[in-house]
C-alpha positions in Angstrom: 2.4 25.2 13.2 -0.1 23.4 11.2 0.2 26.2 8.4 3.9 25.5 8.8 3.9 21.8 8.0 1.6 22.3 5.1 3.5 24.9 3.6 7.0 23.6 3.7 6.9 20.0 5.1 4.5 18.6 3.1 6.2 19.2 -0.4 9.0 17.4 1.1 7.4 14.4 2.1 5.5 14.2 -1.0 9.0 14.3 -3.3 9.4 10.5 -4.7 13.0 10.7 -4.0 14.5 10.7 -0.3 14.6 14.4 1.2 18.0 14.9 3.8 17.3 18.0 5.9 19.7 18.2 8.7 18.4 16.1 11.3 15.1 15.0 9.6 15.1 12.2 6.9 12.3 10.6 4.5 13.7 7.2 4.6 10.8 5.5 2.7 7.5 7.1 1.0 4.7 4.6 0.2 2.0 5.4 -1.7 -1.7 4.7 -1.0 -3.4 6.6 -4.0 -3.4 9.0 -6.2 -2.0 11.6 -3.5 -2.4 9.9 -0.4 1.4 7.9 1.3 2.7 6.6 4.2 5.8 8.3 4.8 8.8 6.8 7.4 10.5 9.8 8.6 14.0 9.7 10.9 14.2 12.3 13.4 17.5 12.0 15.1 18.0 8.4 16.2 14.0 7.8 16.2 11.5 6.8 13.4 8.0 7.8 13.2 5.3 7.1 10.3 3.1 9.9 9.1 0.2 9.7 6.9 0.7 12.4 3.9 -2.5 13.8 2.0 -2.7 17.2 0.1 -4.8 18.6 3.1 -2.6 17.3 6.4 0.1 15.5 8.2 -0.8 13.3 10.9 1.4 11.2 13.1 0.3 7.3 13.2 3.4 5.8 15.3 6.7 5.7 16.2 8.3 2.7 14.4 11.5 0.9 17.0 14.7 0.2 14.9 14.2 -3.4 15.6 11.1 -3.2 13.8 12.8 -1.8 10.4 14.3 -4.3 8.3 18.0 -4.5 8.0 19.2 -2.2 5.5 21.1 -5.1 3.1 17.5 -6.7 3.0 16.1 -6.2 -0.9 12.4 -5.7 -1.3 10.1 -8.8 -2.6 9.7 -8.2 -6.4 6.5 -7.6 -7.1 4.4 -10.3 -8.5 4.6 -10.4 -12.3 1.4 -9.1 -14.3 1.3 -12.2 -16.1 0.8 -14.2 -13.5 -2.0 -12.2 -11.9 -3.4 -12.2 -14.8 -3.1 -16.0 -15.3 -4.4 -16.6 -11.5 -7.8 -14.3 -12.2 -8.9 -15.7 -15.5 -8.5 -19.1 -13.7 -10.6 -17.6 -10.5 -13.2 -16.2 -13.5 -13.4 -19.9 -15.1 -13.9 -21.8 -11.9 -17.1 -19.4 -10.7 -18.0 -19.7 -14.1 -18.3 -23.8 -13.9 -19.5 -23.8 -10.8 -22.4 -21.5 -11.7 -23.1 -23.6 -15.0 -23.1 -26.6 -12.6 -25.0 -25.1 -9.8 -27.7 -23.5 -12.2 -28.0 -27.2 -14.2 -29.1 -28.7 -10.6 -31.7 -26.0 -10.4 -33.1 -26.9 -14.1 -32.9 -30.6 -13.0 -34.8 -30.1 -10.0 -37.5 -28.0 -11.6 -37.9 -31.0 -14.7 -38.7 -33.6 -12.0 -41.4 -31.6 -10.3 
């Protein structure tokens, strides 16, 4: 079985577009790494998510329909680079100040001894 799954299931969950196979169907294929996904599988009428890596399958849950979001709903864009970029020079200049500031206190308080 496990020899099985590695040898024709896994090339199938690893394709980056949808696989249909009769009553089996990637719905959506996440990845984690370089060749490590989450993979949402339909089997019949239920939905389980299996963790994909070059070595082994292994189930983590069964997902409810409930849970799944409706299939009109668009994904969030993802955030622009720009932005990130933006937001971590401004993280990078704050610690920066505050470590010029905190490191002046220590001068000043080494002067007055």
């Amino acid at each position: 079985m496990a020899w099985w799954s590695i040898r024709y299931l896994l090339p199938r969950l690893q394709t980056l577009t949808p696989a249909r196979t009769g009553a089996m169907t990637v719905i959506e294929r996440v990845s984690l790494g370089m060749r490590t996904s989450l993979c949402l599988v339909k089997v019949g009428e239920r939905y389980f998510l299996i963790g994909v890596t070059p070595a082994s399958m292994e189930y983590l849950a069964e997902v409810s329909e409930e849970d799944l979001p409706e299939s009109g709903t668009e994904p969030a864009d993802p955030p622009d680079f720009a932005e990130i970029l933006a937001n971590s020079k401004d993280k990078v200049n704050m610690f920066r100040s505050q470590l010029k500031e905190r490191s002046g206190r220590v001068q000043e308080g080494k002067t007055r001894k």
